[in-house]
N, CA and C of each residue as an Amber inpcrd file, in Angstrom:
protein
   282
   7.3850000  15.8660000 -33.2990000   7.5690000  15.7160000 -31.8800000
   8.9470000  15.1330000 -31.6120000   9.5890000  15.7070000 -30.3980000
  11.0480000  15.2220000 -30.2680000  11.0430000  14.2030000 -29.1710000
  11.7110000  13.0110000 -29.6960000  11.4100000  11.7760000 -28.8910000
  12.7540000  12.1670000 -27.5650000  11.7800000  11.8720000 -26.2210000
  12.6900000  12.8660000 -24.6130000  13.7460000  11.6310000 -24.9670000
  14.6060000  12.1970000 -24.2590000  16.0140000  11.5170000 -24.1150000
  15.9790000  10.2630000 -22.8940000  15.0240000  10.6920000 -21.7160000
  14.7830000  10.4780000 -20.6100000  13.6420000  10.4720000 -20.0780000
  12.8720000   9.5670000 -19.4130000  11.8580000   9.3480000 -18.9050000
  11.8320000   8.9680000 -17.4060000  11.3850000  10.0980000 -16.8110000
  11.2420000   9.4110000 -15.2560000  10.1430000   9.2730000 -14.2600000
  10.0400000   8.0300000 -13.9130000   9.0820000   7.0060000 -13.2650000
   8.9620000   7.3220000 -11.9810000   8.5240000   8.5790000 -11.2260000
   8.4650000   8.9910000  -9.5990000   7.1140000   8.1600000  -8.9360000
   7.0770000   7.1470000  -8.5010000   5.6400000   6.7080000  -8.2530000
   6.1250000   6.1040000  -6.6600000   6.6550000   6.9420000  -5.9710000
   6.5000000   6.6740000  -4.5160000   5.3720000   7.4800000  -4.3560000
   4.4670000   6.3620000  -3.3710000   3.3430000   6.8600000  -2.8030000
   2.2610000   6.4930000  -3.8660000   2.3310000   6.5230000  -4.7690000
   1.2370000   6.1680000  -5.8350000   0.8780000   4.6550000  -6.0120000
   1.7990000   3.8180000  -6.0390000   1.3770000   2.3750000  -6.5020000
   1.3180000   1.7740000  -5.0150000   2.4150000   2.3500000  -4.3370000
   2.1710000   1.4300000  -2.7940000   2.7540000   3.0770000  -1.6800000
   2.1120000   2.8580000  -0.8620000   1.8740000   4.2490000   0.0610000
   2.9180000   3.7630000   0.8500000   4.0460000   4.2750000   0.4060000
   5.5370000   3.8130000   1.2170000   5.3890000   5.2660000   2.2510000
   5.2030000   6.3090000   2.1600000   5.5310000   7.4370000   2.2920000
   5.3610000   7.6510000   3.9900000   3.8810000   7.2160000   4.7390000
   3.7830000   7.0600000   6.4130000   4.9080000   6.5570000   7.2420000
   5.2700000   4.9810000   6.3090000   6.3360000   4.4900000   6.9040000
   7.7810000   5.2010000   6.7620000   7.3990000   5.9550000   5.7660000
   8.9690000   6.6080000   5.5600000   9.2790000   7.6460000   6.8710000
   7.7390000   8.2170000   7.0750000   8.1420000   9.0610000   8.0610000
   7.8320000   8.9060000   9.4140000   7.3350000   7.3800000   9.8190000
   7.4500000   6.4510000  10.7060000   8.4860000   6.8040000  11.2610000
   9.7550000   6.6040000  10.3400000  11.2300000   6.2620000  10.5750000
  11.6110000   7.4740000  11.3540000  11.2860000   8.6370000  10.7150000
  11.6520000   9.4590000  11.4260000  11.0740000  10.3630000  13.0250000
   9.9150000   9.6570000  12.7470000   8.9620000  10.1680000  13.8650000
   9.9930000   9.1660000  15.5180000  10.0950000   7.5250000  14.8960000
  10.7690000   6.9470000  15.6700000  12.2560000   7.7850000  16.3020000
  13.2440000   7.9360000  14.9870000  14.2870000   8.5370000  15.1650000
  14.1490000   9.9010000  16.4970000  13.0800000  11.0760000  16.5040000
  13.2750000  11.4270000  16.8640000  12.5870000  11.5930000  18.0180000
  12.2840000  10.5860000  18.3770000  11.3790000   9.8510000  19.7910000
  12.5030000   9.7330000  20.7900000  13.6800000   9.1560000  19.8970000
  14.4720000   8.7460000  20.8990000  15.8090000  10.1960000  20.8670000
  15.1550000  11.4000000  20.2980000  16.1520000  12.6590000  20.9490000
  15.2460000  13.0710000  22.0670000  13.8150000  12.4680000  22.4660000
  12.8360000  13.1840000  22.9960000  12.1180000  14.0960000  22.4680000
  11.9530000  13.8990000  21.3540000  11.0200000  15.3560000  21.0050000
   9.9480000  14.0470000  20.5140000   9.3820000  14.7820000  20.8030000
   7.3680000  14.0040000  20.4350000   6.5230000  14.2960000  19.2430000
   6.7200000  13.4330000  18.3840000   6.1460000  14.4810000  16.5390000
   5.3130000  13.1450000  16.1240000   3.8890000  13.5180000  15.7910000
   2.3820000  12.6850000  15.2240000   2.7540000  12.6880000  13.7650000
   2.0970000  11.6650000  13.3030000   1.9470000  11.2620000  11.8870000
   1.7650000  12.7680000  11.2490000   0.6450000  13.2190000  11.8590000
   0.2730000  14.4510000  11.0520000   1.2180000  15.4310000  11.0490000
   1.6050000  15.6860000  12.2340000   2.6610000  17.1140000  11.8970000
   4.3180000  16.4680000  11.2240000   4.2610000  15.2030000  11.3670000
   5.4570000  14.9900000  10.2970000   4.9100000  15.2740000   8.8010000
   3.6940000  14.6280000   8.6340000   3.1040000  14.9690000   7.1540000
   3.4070000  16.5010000   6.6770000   2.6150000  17.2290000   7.7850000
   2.6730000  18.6620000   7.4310000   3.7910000  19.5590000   7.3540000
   5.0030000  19.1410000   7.9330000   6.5660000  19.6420000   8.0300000
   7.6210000  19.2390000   7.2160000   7.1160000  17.2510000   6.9270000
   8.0750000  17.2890000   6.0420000   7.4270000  16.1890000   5.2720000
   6.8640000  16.3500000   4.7150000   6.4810000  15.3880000   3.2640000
   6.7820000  15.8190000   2.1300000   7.3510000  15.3280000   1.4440000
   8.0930000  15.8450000   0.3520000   9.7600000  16.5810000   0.7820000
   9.9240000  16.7660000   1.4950000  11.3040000  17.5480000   1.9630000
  12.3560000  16.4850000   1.3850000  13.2870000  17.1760000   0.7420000
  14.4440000  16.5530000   0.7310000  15.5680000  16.2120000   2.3040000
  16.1360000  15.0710000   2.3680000  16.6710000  14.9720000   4.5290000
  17.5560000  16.1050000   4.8170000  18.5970000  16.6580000   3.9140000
  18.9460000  18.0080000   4.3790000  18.0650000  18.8590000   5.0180000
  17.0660000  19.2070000   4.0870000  16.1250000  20.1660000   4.6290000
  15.6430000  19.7840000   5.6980000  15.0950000  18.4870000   5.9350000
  14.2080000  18.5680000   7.1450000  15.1480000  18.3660000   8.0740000
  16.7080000  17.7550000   8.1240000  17.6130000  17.7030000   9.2320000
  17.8390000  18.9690000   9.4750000  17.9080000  19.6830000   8.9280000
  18.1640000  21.4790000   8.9820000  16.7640000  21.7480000  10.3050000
  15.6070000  21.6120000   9.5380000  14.8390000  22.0720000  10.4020000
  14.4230000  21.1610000  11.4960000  14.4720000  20.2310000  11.7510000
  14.4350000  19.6540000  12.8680000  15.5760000  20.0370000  13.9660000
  16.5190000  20.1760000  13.7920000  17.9530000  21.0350000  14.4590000
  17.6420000  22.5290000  14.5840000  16.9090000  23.1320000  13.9570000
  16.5100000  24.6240000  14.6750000  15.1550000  24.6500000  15.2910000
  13.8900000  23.7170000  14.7920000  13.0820000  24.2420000  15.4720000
  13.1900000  23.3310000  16.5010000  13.5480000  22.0000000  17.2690000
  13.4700000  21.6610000  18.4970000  14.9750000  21.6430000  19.0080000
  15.9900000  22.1950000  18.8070000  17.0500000  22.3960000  19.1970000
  17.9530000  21.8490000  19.8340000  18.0600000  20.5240000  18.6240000
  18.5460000  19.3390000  18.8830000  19.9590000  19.4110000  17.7680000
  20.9120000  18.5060000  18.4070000  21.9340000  18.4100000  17.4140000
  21.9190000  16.9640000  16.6080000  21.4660000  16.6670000  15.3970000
  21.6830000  15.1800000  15.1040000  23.1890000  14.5280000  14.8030000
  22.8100000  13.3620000  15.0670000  24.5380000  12.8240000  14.4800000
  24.8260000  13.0670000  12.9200000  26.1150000  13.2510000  12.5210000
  26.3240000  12.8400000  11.3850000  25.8000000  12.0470000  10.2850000
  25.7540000  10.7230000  10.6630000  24.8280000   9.7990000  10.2530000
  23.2880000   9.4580000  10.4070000  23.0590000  10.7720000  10.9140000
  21.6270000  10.6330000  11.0650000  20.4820000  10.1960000  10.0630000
  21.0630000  10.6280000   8.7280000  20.5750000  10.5630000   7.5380000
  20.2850000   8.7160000   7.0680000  21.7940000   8.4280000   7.5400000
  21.9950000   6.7960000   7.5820000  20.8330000   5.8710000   8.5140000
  20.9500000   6.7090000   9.2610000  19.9820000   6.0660000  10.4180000
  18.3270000   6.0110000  10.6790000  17.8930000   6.8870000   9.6620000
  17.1450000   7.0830000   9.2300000  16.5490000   6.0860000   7.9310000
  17.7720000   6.0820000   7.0850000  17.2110000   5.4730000   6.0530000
  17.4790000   3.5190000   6.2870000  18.1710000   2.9880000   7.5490000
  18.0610000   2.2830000   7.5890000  17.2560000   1.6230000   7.9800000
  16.4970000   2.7410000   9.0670000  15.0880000   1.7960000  10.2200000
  13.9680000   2.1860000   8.8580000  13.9140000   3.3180000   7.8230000
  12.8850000   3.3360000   6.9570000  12.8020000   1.5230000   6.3600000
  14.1480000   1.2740000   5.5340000  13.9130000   0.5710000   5.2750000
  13.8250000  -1.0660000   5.8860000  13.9730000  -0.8350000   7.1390000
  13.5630000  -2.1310000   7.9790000  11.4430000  -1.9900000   8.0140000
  11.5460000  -1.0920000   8.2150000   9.7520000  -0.7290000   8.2400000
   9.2570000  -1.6860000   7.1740000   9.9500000  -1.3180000   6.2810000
   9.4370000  -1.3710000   4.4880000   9.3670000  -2.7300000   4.4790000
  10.3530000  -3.7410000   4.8420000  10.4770000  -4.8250000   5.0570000
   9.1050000  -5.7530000   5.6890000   8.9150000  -5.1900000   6.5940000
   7.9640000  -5.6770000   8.2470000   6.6560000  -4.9860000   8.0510000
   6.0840000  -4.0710000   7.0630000   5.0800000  -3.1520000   7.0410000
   4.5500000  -2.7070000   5.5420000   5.2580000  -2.7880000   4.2280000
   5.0000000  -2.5240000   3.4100000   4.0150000  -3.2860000   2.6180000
   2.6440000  -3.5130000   2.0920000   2.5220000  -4.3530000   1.4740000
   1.6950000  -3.6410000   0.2380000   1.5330000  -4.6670000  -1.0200000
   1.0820000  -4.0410000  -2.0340000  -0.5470000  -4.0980000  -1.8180000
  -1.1910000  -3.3020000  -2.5940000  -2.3040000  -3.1620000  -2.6190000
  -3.2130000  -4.2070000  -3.4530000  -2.6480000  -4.9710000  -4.0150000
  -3.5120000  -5.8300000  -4.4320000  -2.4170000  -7.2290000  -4.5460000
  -3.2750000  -8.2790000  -5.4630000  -2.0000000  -9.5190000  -5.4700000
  -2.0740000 -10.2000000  -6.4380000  -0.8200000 -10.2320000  -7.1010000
  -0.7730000 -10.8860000  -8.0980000  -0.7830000 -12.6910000  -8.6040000
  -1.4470000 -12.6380000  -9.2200000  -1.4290000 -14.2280000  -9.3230000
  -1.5380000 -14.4590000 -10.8850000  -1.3100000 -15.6120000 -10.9560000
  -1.3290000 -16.4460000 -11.6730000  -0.3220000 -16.7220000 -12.4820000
């Protein structure tokens, strides 16, 4: 057996369910272009999307232009959420 060179650890969403709030962020973000988008149809449009993609499609299907930094702006209120909203599922002690 050939020992991998590289091992990688993807466990967003698995150990702590960051993933609602992630798209919290964006549901917020685009509250304030006016367009109106539920937990669920963010789930169903873009969970898993890389932000190109879903800035792509959020700019054609409600026919909005985002800023430049939208991406920025996004990932900054995510991670204010994360801050104010994230917590682990169990607790460690001792």
């Amino acid at each position: 057996m050939t020992k991998p060179e590289l091992v990688i650890f993807d466990c967003d969403g698995v150990l702590i369910d960051s993933e609602h709030l992630a798209l919290q962020s964006l549901i917020e973000i685009l509250a304030g272009h006016g367009v109106s988008l539920t937990l669920a149809e963010a789930v169903e449009r873009y969970m898993g999307h890389n932000s190109e993609s879903e800035k792509a499609d959020i700019e054609t299907r409600y026919q909005i232009k985002l800023s430049s930094d939208h991406i920025e702006k996004k990932r900054a209120l995510r991670e204010k959420l994360f801050e104010e909203k994230l917590t682990l599922p169990y607790t460690i002690t001792g």
